[in-house]
C-alpha positions in Angstrom: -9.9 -9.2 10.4 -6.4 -10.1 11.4 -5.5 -10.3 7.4 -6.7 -6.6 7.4 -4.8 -5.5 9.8 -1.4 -7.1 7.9 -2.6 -5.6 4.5 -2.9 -1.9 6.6 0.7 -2.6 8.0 1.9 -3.5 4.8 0.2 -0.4 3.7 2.4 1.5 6.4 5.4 -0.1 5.8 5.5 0.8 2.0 4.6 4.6 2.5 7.6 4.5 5.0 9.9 3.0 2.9 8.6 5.7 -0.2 9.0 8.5 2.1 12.3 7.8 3.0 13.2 8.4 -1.1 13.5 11.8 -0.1 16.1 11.2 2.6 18.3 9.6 0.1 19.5 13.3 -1.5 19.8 14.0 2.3 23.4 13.6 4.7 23.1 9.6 5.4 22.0 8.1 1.6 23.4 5.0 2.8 21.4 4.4 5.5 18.0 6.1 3.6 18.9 3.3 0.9 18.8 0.5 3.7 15.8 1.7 5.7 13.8 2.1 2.3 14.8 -1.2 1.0 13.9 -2.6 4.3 10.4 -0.9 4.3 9.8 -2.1 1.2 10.8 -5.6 1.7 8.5 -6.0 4.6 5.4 -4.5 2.9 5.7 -6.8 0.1 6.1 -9.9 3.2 2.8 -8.9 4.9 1.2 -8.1 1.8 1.9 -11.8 0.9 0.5 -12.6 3.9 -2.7 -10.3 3.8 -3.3 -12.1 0.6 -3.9 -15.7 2.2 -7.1 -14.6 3.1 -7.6 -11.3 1.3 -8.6 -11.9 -2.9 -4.9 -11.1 -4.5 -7.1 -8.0 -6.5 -8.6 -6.6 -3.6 -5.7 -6.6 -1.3 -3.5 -4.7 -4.6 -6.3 -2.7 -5.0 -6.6 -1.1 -1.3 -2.3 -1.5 -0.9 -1.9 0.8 -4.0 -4.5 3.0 -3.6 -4.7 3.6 0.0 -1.0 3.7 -0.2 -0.8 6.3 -3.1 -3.2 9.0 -1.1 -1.3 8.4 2.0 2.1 9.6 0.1 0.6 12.0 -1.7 -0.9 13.5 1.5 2.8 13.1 3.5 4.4 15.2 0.4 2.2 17.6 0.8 2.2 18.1 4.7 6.1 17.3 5.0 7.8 18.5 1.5 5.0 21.3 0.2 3.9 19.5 -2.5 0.9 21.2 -4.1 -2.4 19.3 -2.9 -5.3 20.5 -5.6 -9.0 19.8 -6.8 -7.7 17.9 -9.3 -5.7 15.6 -6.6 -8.5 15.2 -4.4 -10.6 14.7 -7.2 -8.6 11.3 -8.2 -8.9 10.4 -4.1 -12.3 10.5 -4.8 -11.9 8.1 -8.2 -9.1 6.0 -6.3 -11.4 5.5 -3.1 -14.5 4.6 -5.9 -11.8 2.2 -7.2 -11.2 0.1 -4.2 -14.5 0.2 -3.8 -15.9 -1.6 -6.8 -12.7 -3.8 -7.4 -13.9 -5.0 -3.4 -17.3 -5.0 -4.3 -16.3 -7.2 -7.6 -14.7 -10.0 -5.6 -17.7 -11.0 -3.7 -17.4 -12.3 -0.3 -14.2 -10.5 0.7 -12.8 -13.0 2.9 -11.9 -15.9 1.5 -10.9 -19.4 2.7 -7.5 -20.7 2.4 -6.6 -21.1 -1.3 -4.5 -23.6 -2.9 -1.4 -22.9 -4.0 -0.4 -22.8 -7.6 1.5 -25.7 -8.5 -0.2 -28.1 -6.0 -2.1 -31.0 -7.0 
């Protein structure tokens, strides 16, 4: 569970650091370029993390899409981005997505792998 709750923070910490793209037009580019960088950073650090115990497909899977409705739903509420049928008709194919990628991979909590190179 505690490698869930990483890939969800990694999760947050990407859609922060994509949100704050549209800060970068904005009166303090500088410090937008920082934060995002530093968002971004961190996401990919607990997604590596998440991913110790977490199938490497499945935690991509639910990082990407989960992460890709949550922006899409922030640019609509904060920057009036149009939200559609045809948007919420790709949650709905996105959400299916995760699902069978998840479903795919078997048990979804794996044991501690071995890292490439090691013998």
């Amino acid at each position: 569970m505690f490698h869930w709750l990483v890939l969800f923070a990694a999760i947050v910490a990407e859609v922060a650091g994509t949100t704050l793209l549209a800060s970068i037009r904005g009166s303090h580019p500088v410090l937008a370029h920082v934060l995002m960088a530093s968002c971004v950073a961190l996401s990919f650090y607990l997604l590596s993390v998440a991913m110790r115990r977490v199938p490497m497909g499945v935690a991509y899977a639910v990082w990407e899409g989960v992460g890709l409705m949550l922006i899409t739903v922030l640019s609509w509420f904060l920057l009036a981005e149009p939200l559609g049928i045809a948007k919420a008709g790709a949650f709905v194919l996105i959400l299916a997505g995760v699902w069978l990628v998840k479903g795919a991979a078997g048990e979804v909590e794996t044991g501690p792998s071995t890292p490439v190179g090691a013998g």
